[in-house]
N, C-alpha and C positions, 0 to 999 in steps of 0.2 A: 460335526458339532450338533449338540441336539439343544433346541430352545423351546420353551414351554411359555405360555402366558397365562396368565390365570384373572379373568373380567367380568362383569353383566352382557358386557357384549361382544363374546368370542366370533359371533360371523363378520363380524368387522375386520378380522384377518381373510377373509376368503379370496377376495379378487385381487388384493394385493401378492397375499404368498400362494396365487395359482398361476400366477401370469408371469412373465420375462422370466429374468435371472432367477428370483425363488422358486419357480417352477422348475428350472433346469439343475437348479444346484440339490433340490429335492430329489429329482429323480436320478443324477448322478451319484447319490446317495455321499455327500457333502453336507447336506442337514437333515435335521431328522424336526421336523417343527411338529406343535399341537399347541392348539387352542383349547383350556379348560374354561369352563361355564364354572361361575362363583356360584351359582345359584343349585347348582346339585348339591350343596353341604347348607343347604337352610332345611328348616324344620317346622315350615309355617307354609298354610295351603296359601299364601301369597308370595310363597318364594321371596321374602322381605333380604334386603342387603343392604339398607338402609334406616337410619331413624333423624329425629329430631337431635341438636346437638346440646348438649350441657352446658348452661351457661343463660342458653337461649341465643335469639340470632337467627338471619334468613340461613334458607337451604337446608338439607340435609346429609349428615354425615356417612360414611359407609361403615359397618360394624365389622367388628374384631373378632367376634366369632365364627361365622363361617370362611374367614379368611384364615387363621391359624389352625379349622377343621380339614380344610384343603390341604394345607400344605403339612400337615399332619402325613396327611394318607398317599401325598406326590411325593412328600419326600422319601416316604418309607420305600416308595417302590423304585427309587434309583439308588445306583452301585455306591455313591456318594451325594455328600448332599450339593445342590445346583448352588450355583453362584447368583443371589437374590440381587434384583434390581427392582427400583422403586421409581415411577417419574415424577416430578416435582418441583416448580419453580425453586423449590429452598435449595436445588440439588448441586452438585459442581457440572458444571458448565460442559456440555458437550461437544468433544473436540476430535482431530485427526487422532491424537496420541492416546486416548483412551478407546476409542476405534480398537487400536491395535491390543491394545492389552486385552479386550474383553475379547476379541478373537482369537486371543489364545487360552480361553476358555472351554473347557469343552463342554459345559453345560449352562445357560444360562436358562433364570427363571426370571419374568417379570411378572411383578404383582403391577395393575392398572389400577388407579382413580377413577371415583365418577363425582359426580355432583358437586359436595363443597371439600372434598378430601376424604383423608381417611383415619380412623382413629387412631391417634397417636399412637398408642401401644402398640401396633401392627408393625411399626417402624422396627422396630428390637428385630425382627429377621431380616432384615437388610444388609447387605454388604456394601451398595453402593446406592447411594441415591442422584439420579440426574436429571439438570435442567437442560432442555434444547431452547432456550432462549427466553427470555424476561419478557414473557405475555403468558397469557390463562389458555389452556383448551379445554373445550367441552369434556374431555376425558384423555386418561392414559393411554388407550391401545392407540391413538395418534401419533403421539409421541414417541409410545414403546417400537411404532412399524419404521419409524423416521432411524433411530436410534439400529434396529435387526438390519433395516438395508445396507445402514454403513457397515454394517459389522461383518454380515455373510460375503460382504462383495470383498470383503483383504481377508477369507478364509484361502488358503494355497489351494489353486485349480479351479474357483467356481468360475473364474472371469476367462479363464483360457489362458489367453493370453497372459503370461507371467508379469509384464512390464508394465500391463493396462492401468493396476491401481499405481506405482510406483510415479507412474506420469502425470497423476493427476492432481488436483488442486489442492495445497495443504501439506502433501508428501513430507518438503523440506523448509515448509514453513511461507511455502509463497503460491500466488496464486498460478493457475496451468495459464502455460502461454494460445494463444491464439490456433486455433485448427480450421483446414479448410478441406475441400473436396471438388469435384469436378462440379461443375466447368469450371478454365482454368479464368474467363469472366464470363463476368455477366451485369447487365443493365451497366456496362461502363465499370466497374468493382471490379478489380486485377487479385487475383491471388500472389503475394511477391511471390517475386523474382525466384529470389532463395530456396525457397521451396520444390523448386521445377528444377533447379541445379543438379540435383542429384549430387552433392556435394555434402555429403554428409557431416561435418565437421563444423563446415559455415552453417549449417542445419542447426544444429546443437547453438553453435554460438547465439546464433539467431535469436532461438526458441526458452533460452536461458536469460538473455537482454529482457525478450519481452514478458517473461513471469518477472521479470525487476521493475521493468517499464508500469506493469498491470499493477502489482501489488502497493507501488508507492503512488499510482493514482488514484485506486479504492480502497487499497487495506493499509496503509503507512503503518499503522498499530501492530501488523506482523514483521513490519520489517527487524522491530526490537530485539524479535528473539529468534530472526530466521537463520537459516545456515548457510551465511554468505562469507566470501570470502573478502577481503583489506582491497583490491582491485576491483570485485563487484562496488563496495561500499562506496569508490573514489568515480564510477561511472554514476549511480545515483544522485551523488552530489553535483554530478555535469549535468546532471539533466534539470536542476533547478528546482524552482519550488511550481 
């Protein structure tokens, strides 16, 4: 997959996408990442990427032109054009299921916000706009790296392990059950039973209870649309309110 960004502030990707998994699925050549500078397509010995907004009103706007300059001469130089993402509280809500769809992208581009947004018009190249949650950040590359982690980690092979992402939270709509590790205690804390059984079966069943167990005590809200079955549903209701 090859992903591009384009911001005021591209070294804001550095220690993010050089460290852990970005760094390996990089050099495994699974991504092909680059951070663009908005500020190379300005024409003003202050590299200006902003103004005053129309209307009037605090803060300042990001402009339209060196942003459609950019992606002018980014997109001329790939085989097709990138799959545009925008961040944005206005946007649809960032979830497991689009995870997935945007990983089966094979080019994404995010254009970043700063300050108080970006000029409307800039929206028309957009394919998808998204919010990762109903609050304000100082800017998009935040948001946009929140958004690349999920995404690179369910591209096939960066995680290794085939099953890694399948097992985790959101998969099926519910949240991941309980994990532990050596020691089998400590400070008085037992790791169940179950788990040390080597009983693979009762494992599952286990591990299954408690993403139902988990989900209907912090997320009830996913249970609506999770993928359970009429016997899960009837175990739920035993466990009360």
């Amino acid at each position: 997959m090859k992903i591009e960004t384009l911001s005021v502030f591209p070294h804001c990707y550095d220690s993010v996408m050089n460290e852990s998994m970005m760094r390996i699925a990089q050099e495994k050549g699974y991504l092909d990442f680059t951070a663009h500078d908005l500020r190379d397509w300005t024409h003003d010995k202050h590299r200006t990427t902003d103004d005053e907004p129309y209307g009037g009103g605090q803060g300042l706007v990001m402009k339209c032109e060196p942003i459609f300059e950019a992606c002018d001469v980014l997109f001329a130089q790939s085989e097709e054009k990138p799959y545009v993402i925008f961040l944005s509280p206005t946007g649809e809500v960032f979830n497991d299921a689009l995870t997935l769809e945007l990983a089966r992208k094979p080019h994404l581009f995010f254009i970043c916000g700063h300050y108080e947004g970006i000029d409307e018009r800039v929206y028309s190249l957009a394919d998808k706009v998204i919010s990762i949650g109903d609050y304000v950040l100082t800017s998009g590359e935040l948001a946009s790296m929140v958004v690349i982690d999920a995404v690179v980690r369910r591209i096939d092979g960066v995680l290794g392990d085939e099953g890694s992402s399948v097992d985790e939270s959101f998969y099926d709509g519910l949240l991941e059950y309980p994990q532990y590790t050596r020691p089998a205690e400590y400070r008085g804390m037992k790791v169940p039973d179950v788990l040390l059984s080597g009983h693979h079966a009762k494992i599952a069943k286990w591990r299954r209870e408690q993403s139902l167990i988990r989900t209907k005590r912090w997320r009830p809200d996913l249970l609506e649309s999770a993928n359970i079955s009429a016997s899960e549903r009837n175990f739920l209701d035993s466990l009360g309110d």
